[in-house]
N, C-alpha and C positions, 0 to 999 in steps of 0.2 A: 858404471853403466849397468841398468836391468833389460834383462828380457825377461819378455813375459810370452807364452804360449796356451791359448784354449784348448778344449779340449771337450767331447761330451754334445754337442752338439748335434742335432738331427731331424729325420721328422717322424710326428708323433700326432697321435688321436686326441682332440679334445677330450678334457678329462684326466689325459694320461701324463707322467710325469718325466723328467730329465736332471740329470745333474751335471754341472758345468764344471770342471777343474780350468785352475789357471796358474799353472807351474811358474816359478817363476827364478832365473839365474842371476849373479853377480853379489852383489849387494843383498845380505839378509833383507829376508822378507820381513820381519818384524819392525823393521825399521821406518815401516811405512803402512798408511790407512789403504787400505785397499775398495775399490769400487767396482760395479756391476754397472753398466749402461748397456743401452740397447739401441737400434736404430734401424726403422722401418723403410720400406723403400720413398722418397717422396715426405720423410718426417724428418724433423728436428730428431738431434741425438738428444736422449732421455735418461737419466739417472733411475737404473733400477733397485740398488742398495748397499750400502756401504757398509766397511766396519773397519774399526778403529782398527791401531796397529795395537791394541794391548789384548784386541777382543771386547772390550767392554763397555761399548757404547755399537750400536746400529742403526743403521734406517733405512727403512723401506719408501721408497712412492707409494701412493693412494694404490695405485691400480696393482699391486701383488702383496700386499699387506695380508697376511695370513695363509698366504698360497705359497710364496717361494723364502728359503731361507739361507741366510750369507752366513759362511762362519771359513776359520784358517786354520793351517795347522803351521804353525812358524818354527817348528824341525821339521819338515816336508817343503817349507819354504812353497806352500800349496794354498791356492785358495779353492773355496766350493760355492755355486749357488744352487741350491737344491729346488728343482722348481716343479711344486704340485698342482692339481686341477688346472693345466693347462689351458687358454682358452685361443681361439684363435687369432685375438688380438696382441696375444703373446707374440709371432711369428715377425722375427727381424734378426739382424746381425748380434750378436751379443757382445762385449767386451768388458776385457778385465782391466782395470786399469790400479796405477800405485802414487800417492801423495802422500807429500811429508804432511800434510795438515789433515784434519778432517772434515769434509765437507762434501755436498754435493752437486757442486757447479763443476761439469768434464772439463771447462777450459783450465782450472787451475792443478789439472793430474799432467804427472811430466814423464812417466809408461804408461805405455801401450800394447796389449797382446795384437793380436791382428786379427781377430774377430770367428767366431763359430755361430753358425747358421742354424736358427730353429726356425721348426715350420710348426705349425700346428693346424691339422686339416679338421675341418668341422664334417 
């Protein structure tokens, strides 16, 4: 069994940046791709970017593609998404999530952290 815990979350100025931690117990973290989703109040949950369990493959959605950046530390058993120029479209639930495969459809990730809140005021 994994837990997963966010962390990093808040609210912040368009423009302005955040970094997300997603700690994670039980079962090395390497073992598994790790994911960024997000979900807005009244929207579909959304794939914001993954990365392999070796590091070496990632993906971003359209909408933060040069703005926010996924990377892990697998001795911290920690993940990060590092999120720049903010916009206020940004502003929804965030979660970290862990699969054995790599991809970006949420139904197929089997943890769950339980979600940190960005706001981003314009």
């Amino acid at each position: 069994q994994v837990q997963l815990v966010e962390s990093g979350g808040g609210l912040v100025q368009a423009g302005g940046s955040l970094r997300l931690s997603c700690a994670a117990s039980g079962r090395t973290f390497s073992s598994y791709s790790m994911g960024w989703f997000r979900q807005a109040p009244g929207k579909e949950r959304e794939v914001v970017a993954v990365i392999s369990r070796s590091g070496g493959n990632t993906y971003y959605a359209t909408s933060v593609k040069g703005r926010f950046t996924i990377s892990s530390d697998n001795a911290k058993n920690t993940g990060y998404l590092q999120m720049n120029s903010l916009k206020p479209e940004d502003t929804a639930v965030y979660y970290c999530a862990l699969d054995r495969s790599y991809g970006s459809n949420w139904h197929t990730y089997d943890y769950w952290g339980q979600g940190t809140q960005v706001t981003v005021s314009s």
